[in-house]
N, CA and C atoms of all chains as a GROMACS GRO file, in nm:
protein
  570
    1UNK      N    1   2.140   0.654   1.455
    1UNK     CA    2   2.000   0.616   1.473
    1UNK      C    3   1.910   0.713   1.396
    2UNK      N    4   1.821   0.627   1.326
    2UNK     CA    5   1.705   0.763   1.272
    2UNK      C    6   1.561   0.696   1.265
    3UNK      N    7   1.503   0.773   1.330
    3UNK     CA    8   1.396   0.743   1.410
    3UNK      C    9   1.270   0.786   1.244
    4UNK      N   10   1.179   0.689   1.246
    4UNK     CA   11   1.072   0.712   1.105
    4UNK      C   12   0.969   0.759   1.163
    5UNK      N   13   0.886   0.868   1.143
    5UNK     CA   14   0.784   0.902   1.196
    5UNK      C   15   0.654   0.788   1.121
    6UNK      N   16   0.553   0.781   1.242
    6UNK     CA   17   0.443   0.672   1.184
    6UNK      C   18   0.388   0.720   1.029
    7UNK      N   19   0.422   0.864   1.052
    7UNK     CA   20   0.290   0.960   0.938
    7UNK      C   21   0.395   0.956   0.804
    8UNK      N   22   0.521   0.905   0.778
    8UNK     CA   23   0.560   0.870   0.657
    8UNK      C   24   0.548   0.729   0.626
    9UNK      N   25   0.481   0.671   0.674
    9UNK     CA   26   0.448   0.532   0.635
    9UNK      C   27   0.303   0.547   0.552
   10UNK      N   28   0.325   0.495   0.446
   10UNK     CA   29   0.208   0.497   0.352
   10UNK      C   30   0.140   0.370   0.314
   11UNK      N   31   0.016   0.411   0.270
   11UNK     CA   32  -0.025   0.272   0.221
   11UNK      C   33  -0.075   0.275   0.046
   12UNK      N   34  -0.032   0.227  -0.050
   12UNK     CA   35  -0.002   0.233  -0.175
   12UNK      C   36  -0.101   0.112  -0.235
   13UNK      N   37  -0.212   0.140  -0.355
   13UNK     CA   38  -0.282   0.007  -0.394
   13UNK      C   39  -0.279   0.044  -0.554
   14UNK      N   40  -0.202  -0.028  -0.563
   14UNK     CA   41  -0.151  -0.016  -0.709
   14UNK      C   42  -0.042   0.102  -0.766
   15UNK      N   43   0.040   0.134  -0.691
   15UNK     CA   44   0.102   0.235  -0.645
   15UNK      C   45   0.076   0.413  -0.668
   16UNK      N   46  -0.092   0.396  -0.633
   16UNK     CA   47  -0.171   0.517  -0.561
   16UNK      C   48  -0.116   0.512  -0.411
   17UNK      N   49  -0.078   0.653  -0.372
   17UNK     CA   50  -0.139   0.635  -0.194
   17UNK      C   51  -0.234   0.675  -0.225
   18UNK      N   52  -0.291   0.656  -0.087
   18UNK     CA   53  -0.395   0.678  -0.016
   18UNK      C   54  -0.429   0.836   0.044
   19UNK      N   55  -0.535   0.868  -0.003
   19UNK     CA   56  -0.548   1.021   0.026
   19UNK      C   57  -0.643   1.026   0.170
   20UNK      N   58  -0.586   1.052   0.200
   20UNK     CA   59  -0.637   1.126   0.346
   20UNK      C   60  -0.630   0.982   0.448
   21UNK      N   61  -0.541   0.953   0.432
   21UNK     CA   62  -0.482   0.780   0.530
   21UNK      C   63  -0.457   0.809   0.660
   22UNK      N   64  -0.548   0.735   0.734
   22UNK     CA   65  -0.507   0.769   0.882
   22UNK      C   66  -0.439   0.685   0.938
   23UNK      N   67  -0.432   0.538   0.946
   23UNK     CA   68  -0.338   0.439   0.987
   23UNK      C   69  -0.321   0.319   0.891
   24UNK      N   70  -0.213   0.254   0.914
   24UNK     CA   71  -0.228   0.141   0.802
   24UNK      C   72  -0.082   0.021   0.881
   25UNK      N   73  -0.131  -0.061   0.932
   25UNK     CA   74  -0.048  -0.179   0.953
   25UNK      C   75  -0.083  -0.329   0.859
   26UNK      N   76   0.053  -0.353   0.930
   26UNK     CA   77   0.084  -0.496   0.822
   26UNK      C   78   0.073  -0.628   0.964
   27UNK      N   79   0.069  -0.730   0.933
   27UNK     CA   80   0.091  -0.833   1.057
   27UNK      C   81   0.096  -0.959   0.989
   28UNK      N   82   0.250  -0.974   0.994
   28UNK     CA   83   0.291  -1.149   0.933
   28UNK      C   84   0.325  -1.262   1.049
   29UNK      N   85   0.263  -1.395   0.996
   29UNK     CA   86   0.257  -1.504   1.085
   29UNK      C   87   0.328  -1.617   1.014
   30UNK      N   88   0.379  -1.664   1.092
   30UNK     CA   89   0.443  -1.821   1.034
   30UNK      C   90   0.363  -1.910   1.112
   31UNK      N   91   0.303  -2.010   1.085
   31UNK     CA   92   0.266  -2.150   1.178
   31UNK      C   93   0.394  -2.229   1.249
   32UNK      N   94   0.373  -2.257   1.352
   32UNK     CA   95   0.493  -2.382   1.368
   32UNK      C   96   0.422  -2.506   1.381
   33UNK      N   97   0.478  -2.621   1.365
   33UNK     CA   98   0.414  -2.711   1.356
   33UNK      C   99   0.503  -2.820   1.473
   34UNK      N  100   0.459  -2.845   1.585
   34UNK     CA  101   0.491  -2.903   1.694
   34UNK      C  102   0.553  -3.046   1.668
   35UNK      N  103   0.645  -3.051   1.720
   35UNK     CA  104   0.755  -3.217   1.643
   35UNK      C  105   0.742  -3.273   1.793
   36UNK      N  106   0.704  -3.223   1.940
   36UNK     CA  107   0.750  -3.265   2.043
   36UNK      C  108   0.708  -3.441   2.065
   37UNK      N  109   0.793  -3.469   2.141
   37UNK     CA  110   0.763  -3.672   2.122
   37UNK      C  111   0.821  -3.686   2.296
   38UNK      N  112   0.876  -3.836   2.302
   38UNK     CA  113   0.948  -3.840   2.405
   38UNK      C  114   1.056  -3.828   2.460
   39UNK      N  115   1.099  -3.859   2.298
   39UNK     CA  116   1.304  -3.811   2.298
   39UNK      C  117   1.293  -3.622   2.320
   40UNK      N  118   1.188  -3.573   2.319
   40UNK     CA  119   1.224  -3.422   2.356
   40UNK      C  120   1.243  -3.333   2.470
   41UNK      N  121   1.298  -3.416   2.593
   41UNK     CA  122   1.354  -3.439   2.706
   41UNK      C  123   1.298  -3.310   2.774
   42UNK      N  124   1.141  -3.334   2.776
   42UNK     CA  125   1.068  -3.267   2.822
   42UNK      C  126   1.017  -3.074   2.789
   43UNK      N  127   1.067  -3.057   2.676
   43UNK     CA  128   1.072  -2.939   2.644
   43UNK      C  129   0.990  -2.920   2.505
   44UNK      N  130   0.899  -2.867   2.501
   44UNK     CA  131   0.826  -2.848   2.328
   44UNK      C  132   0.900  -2.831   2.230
   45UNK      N  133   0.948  -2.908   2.094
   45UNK     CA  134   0.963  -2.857   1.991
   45UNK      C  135   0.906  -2.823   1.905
   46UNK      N  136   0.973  -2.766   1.802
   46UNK     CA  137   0.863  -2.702   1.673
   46UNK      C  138   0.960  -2.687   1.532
   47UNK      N  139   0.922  -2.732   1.386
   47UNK     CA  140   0.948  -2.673   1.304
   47UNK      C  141   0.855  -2.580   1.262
   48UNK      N  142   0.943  -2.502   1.155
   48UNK     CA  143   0.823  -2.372   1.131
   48UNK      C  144   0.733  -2.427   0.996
   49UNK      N  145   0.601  -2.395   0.951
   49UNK     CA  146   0.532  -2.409   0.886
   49UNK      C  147   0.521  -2.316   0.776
   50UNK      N  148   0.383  -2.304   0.723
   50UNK     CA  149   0.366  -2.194   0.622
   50UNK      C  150   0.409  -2.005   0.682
   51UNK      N  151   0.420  -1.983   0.622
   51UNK     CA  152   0.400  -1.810   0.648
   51UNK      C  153   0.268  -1.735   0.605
   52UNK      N  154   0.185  -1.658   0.653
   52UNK     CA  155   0.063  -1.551   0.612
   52UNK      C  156   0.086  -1.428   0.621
   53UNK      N  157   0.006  -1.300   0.596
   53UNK     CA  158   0.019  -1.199   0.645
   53UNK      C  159  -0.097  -1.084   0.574
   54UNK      N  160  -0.149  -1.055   0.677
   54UNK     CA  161  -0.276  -0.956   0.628
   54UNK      C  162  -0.217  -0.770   0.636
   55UNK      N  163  -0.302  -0.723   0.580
   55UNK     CA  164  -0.279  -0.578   0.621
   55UNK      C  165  -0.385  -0.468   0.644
   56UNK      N  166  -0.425  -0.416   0.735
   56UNK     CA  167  -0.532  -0.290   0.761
   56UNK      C  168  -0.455  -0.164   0.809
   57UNK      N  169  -0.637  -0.103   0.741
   57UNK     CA  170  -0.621   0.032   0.739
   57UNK      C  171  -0.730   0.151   0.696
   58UNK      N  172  -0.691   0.233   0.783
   58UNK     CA  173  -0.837   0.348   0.791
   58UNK      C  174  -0.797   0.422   0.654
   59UNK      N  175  -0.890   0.545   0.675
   59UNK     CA  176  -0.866   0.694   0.608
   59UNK      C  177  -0.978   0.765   0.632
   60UNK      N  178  -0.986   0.893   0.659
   60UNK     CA  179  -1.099   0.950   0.637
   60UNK      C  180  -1.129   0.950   0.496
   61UNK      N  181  -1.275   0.948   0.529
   61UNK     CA  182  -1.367   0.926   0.388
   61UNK      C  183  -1.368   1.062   0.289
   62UNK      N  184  -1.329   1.063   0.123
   62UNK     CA  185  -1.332   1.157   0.034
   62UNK      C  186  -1.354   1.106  -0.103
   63UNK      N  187  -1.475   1.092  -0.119
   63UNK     CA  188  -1.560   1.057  -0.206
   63UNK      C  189  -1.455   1.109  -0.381
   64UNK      N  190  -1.398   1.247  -0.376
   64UNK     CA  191  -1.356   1.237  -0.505
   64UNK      C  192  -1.215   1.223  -0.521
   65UNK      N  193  -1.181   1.178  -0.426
   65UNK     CA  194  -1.001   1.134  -0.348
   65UNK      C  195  -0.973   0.998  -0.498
   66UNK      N  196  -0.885   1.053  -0.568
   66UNK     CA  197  -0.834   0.924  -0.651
   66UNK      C  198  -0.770   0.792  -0.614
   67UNK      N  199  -0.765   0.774  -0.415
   67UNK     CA  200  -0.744   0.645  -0.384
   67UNK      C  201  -0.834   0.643  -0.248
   68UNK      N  202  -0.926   0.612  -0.237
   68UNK     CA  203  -0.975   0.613  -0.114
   68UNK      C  204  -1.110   0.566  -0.123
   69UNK      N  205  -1.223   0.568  -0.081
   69UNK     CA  206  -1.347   0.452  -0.023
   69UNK      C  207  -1.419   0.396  -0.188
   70UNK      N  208  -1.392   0.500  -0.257
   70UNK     CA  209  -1.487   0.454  -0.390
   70UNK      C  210  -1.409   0.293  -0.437
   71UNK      N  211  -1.294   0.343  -0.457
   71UNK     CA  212  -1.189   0.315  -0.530
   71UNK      C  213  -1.153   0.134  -0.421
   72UNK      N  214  -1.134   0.118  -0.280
   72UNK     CA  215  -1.155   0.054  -0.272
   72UNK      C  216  -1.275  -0.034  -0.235
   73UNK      N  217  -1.393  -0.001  -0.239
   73UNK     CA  218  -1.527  -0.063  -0.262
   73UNK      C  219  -1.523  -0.141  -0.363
   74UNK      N  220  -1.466  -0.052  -0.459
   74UNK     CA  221  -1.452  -0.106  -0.603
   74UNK      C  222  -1.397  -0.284  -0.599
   75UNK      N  223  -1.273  -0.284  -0.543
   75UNK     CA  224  -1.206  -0.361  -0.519
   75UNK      C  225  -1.239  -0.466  -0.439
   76UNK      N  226  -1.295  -0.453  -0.373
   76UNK     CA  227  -1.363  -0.518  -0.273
   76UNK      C  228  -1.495  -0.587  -0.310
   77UNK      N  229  -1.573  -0.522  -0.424
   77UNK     CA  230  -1.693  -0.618  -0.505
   77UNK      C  231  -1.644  -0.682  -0.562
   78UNK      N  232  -1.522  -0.622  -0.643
   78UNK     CA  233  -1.435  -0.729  -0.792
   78UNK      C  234  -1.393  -0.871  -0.709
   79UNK      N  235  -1.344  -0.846  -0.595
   79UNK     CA  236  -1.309  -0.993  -0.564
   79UNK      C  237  -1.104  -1.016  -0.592
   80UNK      N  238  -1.038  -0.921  -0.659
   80UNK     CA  239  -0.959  -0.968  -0.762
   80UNK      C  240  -0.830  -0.880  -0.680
   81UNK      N  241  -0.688  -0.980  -0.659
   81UNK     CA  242  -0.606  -0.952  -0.558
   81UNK      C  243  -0.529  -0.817  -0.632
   82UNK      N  244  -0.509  -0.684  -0.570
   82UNK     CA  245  -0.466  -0.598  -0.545
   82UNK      C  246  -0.313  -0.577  -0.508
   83UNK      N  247  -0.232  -0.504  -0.595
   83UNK     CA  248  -0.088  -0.489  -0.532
   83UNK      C  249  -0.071  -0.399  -0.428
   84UNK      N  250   0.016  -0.432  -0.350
   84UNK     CA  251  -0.019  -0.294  -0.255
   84UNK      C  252   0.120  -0.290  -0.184
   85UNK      N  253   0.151  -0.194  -0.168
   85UNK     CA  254   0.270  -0.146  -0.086
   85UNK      C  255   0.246  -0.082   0.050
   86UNK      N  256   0.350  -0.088   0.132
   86UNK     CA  257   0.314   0.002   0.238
   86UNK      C  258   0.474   0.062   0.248
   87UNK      N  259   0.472   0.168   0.274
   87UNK     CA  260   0.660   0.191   0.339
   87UNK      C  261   0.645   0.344   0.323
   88UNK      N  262   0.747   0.349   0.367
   88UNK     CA  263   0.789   0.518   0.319
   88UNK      C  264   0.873   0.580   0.249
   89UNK      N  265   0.839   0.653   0.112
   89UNK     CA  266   0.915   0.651  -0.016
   89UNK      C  267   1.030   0.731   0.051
   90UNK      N  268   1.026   0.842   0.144
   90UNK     CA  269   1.158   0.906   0.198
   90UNK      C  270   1.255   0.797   0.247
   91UNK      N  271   1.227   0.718   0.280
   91UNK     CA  272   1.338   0.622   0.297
   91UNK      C  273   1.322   0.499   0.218
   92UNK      N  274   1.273   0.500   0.164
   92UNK     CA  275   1.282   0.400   0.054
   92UNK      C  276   1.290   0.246   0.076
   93UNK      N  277   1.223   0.246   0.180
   93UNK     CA  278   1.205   0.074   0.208
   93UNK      C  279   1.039   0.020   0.209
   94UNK      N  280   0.979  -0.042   0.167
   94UNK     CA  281   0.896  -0.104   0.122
   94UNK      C  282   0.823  -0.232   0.157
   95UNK      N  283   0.677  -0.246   0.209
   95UNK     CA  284   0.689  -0.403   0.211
   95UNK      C  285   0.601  -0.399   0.106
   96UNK      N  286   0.561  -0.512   0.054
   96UNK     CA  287   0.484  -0.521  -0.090
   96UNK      C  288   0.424  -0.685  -0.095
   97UNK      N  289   0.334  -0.695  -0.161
   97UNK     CA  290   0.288  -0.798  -0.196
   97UNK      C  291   0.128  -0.798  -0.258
   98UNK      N  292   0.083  -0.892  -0.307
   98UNK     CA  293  -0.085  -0.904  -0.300
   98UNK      C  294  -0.201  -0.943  -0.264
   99UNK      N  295  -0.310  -0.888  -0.259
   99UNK     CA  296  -0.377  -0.949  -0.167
   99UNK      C  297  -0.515  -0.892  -0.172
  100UNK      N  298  -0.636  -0.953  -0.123
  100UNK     CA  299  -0.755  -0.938  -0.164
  100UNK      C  300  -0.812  -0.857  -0.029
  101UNK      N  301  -0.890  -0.778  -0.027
  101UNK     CA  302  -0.968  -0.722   0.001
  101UNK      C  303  -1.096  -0.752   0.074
  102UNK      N  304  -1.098  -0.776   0.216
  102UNK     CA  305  -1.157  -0.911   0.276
  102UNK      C  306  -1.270  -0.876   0.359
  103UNK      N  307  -1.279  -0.710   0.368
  103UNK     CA  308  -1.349  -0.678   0.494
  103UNK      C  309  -1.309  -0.490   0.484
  104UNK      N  310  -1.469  -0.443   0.452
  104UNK     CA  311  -1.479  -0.324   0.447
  104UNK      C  312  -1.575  -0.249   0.597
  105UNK      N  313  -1.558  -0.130   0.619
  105UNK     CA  314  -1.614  -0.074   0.692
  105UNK      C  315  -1.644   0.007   0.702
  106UNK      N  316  -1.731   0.097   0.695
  106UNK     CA  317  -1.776   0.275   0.687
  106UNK      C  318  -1.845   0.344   0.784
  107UNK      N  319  -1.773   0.405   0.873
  107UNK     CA  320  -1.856   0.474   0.955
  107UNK      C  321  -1.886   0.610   0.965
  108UNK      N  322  -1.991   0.683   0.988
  108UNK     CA  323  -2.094   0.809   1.000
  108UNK      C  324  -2.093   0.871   1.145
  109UNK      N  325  -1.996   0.936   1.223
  109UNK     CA  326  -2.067   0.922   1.345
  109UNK      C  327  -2.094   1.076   1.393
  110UNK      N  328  -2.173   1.103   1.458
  110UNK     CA  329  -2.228   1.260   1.476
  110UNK      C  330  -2.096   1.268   1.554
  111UNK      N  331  -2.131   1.414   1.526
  111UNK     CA  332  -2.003   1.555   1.574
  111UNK      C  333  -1.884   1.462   1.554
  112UNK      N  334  -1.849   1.443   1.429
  112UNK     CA  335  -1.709   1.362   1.395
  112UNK      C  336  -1.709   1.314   1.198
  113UNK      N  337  -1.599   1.334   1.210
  113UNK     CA  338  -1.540   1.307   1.011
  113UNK      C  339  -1.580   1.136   0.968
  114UNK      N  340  -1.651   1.112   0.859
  114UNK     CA  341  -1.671   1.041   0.824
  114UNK      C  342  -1.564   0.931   0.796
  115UNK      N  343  -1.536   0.800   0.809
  115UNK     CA  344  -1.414   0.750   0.800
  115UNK      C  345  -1.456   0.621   0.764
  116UNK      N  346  -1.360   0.519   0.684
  116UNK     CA  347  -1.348   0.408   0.604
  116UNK      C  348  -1.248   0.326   0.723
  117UNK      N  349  -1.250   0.176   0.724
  117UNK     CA  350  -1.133   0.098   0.716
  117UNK      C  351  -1.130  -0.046   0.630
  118UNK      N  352  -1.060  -0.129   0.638
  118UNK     CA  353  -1.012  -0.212   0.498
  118UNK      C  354  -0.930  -0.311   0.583
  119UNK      N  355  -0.950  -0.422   0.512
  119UNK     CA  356  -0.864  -0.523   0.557
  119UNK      C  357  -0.798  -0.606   0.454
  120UNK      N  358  -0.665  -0.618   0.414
  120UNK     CA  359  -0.615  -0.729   0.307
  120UNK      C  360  -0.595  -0.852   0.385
  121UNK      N  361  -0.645  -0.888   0.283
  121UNK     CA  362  -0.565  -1.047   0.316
  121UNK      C  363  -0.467  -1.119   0.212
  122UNK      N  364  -0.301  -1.081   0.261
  122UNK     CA  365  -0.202  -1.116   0.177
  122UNK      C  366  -0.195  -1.256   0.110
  123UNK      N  367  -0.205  -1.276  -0.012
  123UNK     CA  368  -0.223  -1.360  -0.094
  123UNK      C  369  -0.073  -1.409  -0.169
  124UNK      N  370  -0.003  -1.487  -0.126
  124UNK     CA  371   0.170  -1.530  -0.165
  124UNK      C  372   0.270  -1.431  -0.077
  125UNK      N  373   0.386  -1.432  -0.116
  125UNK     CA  374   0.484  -1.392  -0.055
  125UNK      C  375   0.473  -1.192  -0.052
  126UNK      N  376   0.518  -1.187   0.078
  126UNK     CA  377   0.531  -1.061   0.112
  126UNK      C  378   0.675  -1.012   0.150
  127UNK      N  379   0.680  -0.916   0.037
  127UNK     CA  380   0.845  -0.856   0.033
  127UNK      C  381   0.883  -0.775   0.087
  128UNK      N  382   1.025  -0.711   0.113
  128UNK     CA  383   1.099  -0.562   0.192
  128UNK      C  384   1.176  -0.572   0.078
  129UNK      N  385   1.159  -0.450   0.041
  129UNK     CA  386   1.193  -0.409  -0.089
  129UNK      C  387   1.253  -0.240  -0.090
  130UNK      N  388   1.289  -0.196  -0.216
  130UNK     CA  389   1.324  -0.055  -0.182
  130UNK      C  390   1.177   0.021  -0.334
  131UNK      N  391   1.118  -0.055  -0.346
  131UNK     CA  392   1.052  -0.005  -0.434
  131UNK      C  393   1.023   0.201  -0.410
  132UNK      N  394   1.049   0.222  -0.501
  132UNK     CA  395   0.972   0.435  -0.487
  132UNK      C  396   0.890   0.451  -0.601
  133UNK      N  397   0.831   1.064  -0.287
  133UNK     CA  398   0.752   1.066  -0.345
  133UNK      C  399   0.705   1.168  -0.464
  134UNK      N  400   0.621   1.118  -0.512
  134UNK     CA  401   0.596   1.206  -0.663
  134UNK      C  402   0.448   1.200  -0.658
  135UNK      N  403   0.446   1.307  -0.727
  135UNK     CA  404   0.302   1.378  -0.778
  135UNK      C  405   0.288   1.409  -0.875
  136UNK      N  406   0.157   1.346  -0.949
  136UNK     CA  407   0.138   1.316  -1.098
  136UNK      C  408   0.012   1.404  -1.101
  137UNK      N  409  -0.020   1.489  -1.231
  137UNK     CA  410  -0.157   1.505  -1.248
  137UNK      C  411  -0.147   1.410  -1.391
  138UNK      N  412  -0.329   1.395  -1.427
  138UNK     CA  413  -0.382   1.338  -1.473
  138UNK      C  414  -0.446   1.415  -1.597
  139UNK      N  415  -0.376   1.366  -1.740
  139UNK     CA  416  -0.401   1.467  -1.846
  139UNK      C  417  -0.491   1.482  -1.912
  140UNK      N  418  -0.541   1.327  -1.927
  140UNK     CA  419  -0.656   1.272  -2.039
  140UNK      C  420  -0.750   1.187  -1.912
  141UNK      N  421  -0.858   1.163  -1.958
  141UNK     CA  422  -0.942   1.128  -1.884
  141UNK      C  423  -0.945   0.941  -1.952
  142UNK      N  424  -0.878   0.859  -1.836
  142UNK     CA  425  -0.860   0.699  -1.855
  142UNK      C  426  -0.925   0.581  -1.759
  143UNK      N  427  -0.931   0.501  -1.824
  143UNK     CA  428  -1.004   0.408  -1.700
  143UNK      C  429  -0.828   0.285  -1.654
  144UNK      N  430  -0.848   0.358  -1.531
  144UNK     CA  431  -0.681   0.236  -1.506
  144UNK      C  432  -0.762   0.089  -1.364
  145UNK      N  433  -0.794   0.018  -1.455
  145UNK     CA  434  -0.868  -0.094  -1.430
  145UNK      C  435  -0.980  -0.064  -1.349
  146UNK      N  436  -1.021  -0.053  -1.247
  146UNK     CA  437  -1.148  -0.048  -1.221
  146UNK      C  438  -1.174   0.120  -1.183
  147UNK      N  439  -1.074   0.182  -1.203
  147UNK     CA  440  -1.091   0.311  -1.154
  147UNK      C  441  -1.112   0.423  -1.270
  148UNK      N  442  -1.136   0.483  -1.254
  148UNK     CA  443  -1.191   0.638  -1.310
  148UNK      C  444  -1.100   0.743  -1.311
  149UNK      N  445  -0.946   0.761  -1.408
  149UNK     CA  446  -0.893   0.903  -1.375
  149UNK      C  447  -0.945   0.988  -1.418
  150UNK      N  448  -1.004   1.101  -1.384
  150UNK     CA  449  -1.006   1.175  -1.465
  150UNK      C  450  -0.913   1.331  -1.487
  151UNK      N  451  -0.954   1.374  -1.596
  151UNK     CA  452  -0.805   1.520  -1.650
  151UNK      C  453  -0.821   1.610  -1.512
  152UNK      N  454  -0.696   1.639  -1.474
  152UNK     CA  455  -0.680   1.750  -1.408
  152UNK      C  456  -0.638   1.702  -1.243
  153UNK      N  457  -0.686   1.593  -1.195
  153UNK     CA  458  -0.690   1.523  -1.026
  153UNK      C  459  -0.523   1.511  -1.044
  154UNK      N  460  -0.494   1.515  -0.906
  154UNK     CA  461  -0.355   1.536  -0.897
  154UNK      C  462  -0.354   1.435  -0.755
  155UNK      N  463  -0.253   1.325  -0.732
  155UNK     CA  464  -0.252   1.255  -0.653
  155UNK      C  465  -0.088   1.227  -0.631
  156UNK      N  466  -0.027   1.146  -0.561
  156UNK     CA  467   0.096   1.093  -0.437
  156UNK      C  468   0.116   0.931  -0.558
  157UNK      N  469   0.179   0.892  -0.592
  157UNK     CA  470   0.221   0.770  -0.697
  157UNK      C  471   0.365   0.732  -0.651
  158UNK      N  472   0.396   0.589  -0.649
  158UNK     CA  473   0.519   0.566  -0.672
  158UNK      C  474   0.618   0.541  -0.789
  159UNK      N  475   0.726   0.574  -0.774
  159UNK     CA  476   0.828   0.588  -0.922
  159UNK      C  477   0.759   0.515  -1.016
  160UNK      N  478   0.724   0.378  -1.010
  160UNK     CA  479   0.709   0.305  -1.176
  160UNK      C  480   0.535   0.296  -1.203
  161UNK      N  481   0.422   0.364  -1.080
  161UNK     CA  482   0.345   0.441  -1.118
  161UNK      C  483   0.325   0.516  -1.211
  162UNK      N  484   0.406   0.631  -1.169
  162UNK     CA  485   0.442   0.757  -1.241
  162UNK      C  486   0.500   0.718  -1.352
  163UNK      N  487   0.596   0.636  -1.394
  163UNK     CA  488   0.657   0.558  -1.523
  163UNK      C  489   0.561   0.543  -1.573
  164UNK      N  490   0.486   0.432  -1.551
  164UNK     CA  491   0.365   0.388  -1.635
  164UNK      C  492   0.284   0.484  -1.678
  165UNK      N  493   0.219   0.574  -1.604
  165UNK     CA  494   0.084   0.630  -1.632
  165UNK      C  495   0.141   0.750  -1.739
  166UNK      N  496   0.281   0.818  -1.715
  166UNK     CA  497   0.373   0.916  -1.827
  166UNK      C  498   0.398   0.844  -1.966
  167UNK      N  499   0.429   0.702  -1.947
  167UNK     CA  500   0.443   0.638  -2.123
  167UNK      C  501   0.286   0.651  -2.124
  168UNK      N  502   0.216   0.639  -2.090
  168UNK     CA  503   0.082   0.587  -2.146
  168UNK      C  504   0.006   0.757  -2.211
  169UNK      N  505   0.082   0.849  -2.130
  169UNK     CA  506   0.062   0.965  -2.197
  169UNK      C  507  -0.099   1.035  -2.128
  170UNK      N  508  -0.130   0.943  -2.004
  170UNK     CA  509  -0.221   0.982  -1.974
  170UNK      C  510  -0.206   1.043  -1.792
  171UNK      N  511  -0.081   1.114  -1.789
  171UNK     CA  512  -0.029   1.196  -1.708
  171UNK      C  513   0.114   1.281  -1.660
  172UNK      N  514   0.100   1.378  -1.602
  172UNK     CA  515   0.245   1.434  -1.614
  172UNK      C  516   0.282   1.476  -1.471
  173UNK      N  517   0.443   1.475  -1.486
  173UNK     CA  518   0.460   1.493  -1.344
  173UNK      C  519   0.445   1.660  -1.275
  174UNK      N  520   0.426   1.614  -1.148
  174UNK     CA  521   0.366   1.745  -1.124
  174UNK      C  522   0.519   1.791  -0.952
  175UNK      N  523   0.548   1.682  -0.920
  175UNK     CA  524   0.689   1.765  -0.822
  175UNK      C  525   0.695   1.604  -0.784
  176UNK      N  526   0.871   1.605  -0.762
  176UNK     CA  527   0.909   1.496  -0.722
  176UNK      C  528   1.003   1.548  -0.554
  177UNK      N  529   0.914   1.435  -0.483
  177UNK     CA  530   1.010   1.447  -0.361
  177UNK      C  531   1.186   1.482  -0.361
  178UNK      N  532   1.214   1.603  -0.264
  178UNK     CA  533   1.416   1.611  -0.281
  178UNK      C  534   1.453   1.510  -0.227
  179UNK      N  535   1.441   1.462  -0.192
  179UNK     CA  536   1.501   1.338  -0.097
  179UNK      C  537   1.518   1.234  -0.222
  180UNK      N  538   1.391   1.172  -0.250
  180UNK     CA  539   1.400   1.111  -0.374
  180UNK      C  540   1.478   1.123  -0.478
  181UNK      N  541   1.452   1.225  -0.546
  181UNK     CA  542   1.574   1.267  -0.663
  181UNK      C  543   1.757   1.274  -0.585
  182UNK      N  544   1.727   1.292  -0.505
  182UNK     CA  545   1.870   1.267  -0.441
  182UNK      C  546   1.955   1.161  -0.439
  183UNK      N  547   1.813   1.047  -0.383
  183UNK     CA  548   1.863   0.920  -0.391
  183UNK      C  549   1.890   0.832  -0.544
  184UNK      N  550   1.852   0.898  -0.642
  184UNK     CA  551   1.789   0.858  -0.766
  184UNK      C  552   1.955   0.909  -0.806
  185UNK      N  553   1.972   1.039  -0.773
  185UNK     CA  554   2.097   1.107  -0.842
  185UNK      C  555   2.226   1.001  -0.795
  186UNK      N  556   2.200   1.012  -0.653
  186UNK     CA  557   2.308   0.921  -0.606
  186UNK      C  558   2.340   0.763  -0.696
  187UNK      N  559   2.244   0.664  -0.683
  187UNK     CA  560   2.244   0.572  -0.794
  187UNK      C  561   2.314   0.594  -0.898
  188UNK      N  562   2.268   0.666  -0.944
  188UNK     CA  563   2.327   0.701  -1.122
  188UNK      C  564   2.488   0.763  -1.100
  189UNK      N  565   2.543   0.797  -0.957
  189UNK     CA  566   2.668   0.849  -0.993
  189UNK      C  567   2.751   0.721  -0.968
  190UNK      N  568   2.714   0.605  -0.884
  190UNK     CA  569   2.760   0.526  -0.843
  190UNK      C  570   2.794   0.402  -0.974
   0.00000   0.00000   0.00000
């Protein structure tokens, strides 16, 4: 058994990390699409449908950080889908895919560190990969 | 992981490198931005090169 700590999980946009990254999850969905009738002898069926999957994530804010709030602002006016990885290069597994930039956030708050978060919205297939 | 600084001052699509910033890149990152001559490596994770070594003996 080998247990991954959360804090080697990275989040990668264009394969920059992210400097000063405080959390970063992924969350994939399939639709099912309900077949139930009368021959389904009372029990719901379902085939599965499309697949989606978005991804967020903070960082504290560092204005001359070569991946972090400028950098995705940037991204986020352009409109224009972004590669992005998340995983942890020590173990070398990867999820990956692309995806646009859907929802920014910046907050200021007294007696506390200035901080960013971000939302993708995965655009085609999302991979597990060993990319480093 | 690997750590690249940044030699020449480039625009890598909407962003701004400029000479000297030193940042966290993944392998074909670091590939790319070293042919392009507009960075050098600066320490590669042991773990990494380990796994890299391993590959190549196999």
């Amino acid at each position: 058994m080998a247990y991954v700590k959360g804090d080697n999980i990275r989040f990668y946009n264009g394969g920059v990390a992210f400097t000063l990254e405080m959390e970063v999850s992924i969350s994939a969905s399939l639709d099912t699409i309900e077949t139930t009738d009368k021959d389904s002898a009372g029990w719901k069926t379902f085939i599965s449908g499309d697949k989606g999957w978005t991804c967020s994530g903070s960082a504290n804010l560092d204005w001359l950080a070569a991946e972090n709030i400028t950098q995705t602002y940037a991204d986020f006016v352009a409109g224009t889908a972004v590669a992005i990885d998340v995983g942890s290069s020590t173990n070398s597994k990867f999820y990956s895919g692309n995806g646009i930039i859907n929802s920014f956030s910046f907050e200021g708050p007294r007696n506390g560190l200035a901080t960013f978060s971000f939302e993708v919205q995965g655009t085609g297939a999302l991979t597990e990969g060993t990319t480093t | 992981m690997i750590t690249i600084r940044i030699t020449k001052n480039y625009k890598d699509g909407n962003r701004y490198r400029l000479k000297g910033q030193e940042f966290d890149v993944l392998t074909w990152k670091a590939d790319e931005l070293i042919k392009l001559k507009v960075a050098e490596l600066v320490k590669k994770d042991i773990e990494t090169t380990m796994k890299k070594e391993d590959k190549e003996t196999r």
